[in-house]
C-alpha positions as CSV (number, residue, x, y, z in Angstrom):
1,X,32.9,-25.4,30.1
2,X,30.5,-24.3,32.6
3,X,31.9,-20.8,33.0
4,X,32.2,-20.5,28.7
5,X,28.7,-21.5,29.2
6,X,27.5,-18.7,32.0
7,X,29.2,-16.1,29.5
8,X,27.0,-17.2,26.7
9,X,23.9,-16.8,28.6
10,X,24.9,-13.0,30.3
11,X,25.7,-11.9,26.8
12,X,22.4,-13.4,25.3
13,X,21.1,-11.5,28.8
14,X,22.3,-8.4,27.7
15,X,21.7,-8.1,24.0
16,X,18.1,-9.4,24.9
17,X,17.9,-6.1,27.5
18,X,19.5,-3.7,24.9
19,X,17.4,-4.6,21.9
20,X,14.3,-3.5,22.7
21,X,13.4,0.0,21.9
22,X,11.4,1.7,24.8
23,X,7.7,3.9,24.0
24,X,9.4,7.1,25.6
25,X,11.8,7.0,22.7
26,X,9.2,7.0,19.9
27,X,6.2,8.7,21.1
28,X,6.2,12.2,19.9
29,X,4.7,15.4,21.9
30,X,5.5,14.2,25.5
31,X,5.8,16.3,28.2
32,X,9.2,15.5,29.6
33,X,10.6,16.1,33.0
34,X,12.2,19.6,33.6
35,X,9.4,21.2,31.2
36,X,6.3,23.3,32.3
37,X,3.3,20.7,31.7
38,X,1.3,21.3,28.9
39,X,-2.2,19.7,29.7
40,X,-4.5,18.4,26.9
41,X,-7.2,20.8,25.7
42,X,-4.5,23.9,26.3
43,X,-5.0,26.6,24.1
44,X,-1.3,27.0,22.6
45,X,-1.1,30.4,21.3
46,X,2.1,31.5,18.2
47,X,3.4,33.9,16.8
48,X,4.0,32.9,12.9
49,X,6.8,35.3,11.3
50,X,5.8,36.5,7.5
51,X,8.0,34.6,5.5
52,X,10.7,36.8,3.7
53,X,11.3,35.5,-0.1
54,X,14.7,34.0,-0.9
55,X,17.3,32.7,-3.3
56,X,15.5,29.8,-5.4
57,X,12.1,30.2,-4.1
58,X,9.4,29.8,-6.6
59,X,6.0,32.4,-6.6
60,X,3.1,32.2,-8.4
61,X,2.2,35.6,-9.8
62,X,-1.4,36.4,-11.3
63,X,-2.1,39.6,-13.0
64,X,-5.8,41.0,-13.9
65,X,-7.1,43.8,-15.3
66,X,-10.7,45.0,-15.7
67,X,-11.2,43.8,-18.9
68,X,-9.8,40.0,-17.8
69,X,-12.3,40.0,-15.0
70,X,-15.2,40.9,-17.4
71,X,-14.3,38.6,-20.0
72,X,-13.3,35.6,-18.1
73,X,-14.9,36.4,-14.3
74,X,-13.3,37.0,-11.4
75,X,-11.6,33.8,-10.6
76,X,-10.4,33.7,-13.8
77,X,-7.3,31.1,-14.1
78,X,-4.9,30.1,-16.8
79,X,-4.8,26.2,-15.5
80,X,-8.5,24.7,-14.7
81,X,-9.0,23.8,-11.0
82,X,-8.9,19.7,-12.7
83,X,-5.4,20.1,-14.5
84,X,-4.4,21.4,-11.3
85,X,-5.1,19.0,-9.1
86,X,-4.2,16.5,-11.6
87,X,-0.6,18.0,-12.0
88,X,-0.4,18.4,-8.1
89,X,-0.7,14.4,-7.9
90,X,1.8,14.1,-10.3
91,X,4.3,16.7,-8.5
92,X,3.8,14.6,-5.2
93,X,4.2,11.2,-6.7
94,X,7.3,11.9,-8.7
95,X,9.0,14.1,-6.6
96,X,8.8,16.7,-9.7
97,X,7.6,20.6,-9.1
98,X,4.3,21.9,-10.1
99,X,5.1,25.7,-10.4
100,X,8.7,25.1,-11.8
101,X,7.9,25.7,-15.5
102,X,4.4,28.1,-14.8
103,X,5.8,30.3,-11.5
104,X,8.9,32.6,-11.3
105,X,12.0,31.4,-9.8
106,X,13.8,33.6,-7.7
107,X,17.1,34.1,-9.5
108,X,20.9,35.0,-7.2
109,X,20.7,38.5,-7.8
110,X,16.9,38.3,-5.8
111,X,14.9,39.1,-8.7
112,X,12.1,37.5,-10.8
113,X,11.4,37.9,-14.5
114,X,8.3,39.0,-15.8
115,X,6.8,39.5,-19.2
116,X,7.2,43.2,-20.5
117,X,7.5,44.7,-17.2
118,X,11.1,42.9,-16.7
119,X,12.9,42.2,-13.2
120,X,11.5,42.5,-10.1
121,X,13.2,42.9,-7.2
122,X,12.0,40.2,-4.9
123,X,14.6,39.2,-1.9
124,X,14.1,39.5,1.4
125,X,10.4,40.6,0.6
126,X,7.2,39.2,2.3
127,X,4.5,38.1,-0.3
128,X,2.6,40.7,0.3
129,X,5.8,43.4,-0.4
130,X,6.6,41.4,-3.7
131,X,3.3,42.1,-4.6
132,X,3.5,46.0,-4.3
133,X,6.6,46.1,-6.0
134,X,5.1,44.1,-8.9
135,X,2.4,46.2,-9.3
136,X,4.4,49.1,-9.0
137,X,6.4,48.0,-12.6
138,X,3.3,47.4,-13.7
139,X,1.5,50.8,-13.3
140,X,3.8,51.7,-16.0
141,X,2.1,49.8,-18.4
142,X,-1.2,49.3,-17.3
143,X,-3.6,52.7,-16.4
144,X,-7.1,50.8,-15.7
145,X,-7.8,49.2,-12.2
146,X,-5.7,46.2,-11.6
147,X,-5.8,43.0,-9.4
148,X,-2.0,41.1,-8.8
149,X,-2.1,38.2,-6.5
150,X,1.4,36.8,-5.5
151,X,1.7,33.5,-3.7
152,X,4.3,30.6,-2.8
153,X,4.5,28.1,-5.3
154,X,4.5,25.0,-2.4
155,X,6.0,24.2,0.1
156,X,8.9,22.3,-0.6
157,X,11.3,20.8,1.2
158,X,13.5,17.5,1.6
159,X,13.7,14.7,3.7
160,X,16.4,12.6,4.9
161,X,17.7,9.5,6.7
162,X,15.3,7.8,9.1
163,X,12.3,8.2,6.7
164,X,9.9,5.2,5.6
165,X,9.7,7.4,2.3
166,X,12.5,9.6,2.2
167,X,12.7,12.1,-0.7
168,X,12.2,15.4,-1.9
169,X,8.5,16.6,-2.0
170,X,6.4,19.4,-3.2
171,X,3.1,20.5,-1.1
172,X,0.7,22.7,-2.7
173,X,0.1,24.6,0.8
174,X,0.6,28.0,2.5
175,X,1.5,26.5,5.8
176,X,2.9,22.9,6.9
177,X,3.9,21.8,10.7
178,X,7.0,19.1,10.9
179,X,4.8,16.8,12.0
180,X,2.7,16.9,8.9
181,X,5.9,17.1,6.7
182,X,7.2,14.0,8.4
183,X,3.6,11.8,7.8
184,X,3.9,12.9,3.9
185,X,7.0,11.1,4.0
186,X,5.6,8.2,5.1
187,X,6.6,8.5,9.0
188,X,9.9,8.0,10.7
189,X,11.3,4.2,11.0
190,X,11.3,2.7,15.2
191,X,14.8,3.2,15.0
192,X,14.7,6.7,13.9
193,X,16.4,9.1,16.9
194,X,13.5,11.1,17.0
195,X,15.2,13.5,20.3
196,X,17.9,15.2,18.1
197,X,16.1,16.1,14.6
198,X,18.5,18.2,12.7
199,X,16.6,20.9,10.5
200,X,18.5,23.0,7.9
201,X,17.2,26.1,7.1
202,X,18.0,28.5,5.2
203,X,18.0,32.6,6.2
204,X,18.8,35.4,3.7
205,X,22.1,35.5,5.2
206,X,22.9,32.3,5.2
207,X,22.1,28.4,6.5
208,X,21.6,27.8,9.7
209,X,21.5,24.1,11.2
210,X,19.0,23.3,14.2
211,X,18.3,20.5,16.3
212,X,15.0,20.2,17.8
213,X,13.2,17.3,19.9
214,X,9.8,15.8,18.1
215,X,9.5,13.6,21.6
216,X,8.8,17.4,23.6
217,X,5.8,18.9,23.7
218,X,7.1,22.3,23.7
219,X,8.5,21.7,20.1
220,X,4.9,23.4,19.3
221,X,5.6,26.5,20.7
222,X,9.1,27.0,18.8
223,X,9.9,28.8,15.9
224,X,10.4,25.3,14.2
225,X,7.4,24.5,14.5
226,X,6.4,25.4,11.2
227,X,8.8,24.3,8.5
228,X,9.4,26.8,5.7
229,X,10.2,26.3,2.0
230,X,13.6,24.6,1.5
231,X,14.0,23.5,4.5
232,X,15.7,20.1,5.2
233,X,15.1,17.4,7.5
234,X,17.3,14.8,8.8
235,X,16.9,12.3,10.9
236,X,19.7,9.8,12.3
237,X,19.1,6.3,13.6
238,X,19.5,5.4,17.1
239,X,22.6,3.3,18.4
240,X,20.7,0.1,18.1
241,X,20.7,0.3,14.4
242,X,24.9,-0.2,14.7
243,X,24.5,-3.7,17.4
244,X,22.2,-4.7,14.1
245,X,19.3,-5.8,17.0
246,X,15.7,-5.9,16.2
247,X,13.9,-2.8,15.7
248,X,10.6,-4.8,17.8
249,X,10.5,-7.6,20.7
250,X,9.9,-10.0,17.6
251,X,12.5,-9.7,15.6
252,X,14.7,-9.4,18.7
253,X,13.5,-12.7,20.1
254,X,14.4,-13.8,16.4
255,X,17.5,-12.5,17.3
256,X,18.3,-13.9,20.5
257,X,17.2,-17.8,19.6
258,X,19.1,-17.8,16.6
259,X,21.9,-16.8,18.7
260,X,21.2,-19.3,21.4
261,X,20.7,-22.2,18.2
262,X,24.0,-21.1,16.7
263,X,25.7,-21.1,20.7
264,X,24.4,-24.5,21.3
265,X,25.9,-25.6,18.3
266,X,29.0,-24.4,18.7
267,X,29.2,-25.9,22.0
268,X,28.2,-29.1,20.9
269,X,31.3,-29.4,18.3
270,X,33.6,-28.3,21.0
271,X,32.6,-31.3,23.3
């Protein structure tokens, strides 16, 4: 009895020292061992590459002409600034897409459709080619001076697993960093394996899968930094989640008396 009763108390022993989940494994932007330090302060300097348009991607396209500008001013808009903020909440509440029935979706052949002018070729162009080629088709309609401002219809992207909020979500943005993508969906859980993040991302060839490490500093100075429309994020739980342990000292403590109670008893009916 005394040696069933040793066992009890090194297993209790050992769940107790397993349960806990350390600050090293939750605090993100360290600077781990084997990396150059990167002091606070540091001036971290990126290159950001122009992001080439692909399959599915929604733009925004707006089109003047001299006589819009003088009738309606030069920040003339078909939605007021009010509708549009008001349909942006929505978009982020519901998980629903602002520019999906007011943008241009970028069809599998590469190409958007416009009114008149027709399609555009669009693929593997940055904003700033779409627009050329835009204006281009329309220089066959239009003669007078002409203004055509072409822009990413939000950032949008998906997120998975280890999430307090995980979903898909819209951001009315140019430019989002993973770190600000994760805190719009509410934050990863404690038991969320923040070390091995896998990012999906998709290239104009293809999908590529990446796994990058939110706990290392030098995550800001990769190309992943950044996330980019489409992109998915998911995020596994750590092993802890499988022993079904607490995800804090509470509820581990919780844990462990309740196992000790339910020992005890069991002891009791074997005397």
């Amino acid at each position: 009895m005394r040696r069933i009763r040793l066992g009890l108390v090194f297993i209790i022993a050992l769940i107790a020292a397993s349960s806990c989940i350390s600050n090293e494994k939750i605090i993100y932007l360290q600077n781990l061992e084997g990396n150059d330090s990167i002091p606070d302060g540091e001036l971290i300097t990126y290159e950001i590459p122009e992001y080439k348009l692909q399959y599915n991607d929604i733009v925004d396209v707006n089109i003047q002409t001299v006589d819009d500008m003088i009738q309606n001013g030069f920040n003339n808009k078909s939605t007021s600034m009010a509708g549009m903020n008001q349909m942006g909440n929505i978009a982020s509440q519901t998980g629903g897409d602002l520019y999906y029935t007011t943008g241009y979706t970028v069809d599998n052949e590469g190409k958007i459709r416009l009114p008149i002018v027709g399609e555009v070729e669009v693929k593997d162009k940055t904003l700033e080619e779409a627009r050329i080629a835009i204006e281009e088709k329309l220089r066959v309609y239009v003669t007078s001076e002409l203004y055509v401002k072409v822009k990413l219809g939000g950032i949008r992207y998906s997120a998975l697993g280890e999430f307090r909020r995980p979903g898909k979500f819209v951001v009315l943005q140019d430019r989002m960093t993973i770190f600000e993508a994760i805190a719009n969906a509410g934050d990863l859980t404690t038991v969320a394996k923040r070390s091995d993040v896998l990012l999906i991302r998709q290239y104009p060839e293809g999908t590529k899968l990446h796994r990058i490490d939110l706990l290392d500093r030098e995550i800001v100075k990769s190309p992943y930094y950044f996330i980019q429309p489409n992109d998915q994020i998911y995020v596994e739980p750590m092993k802890v989640r499988e022993t079904g342990t607490g995800e804090n000292t509470a509820q581990s403590l919780a844990l462990i008396f309740s196992g000790i109670s339910a020992m005890a008893l069991i002891l009791n009916l074997i005397k």
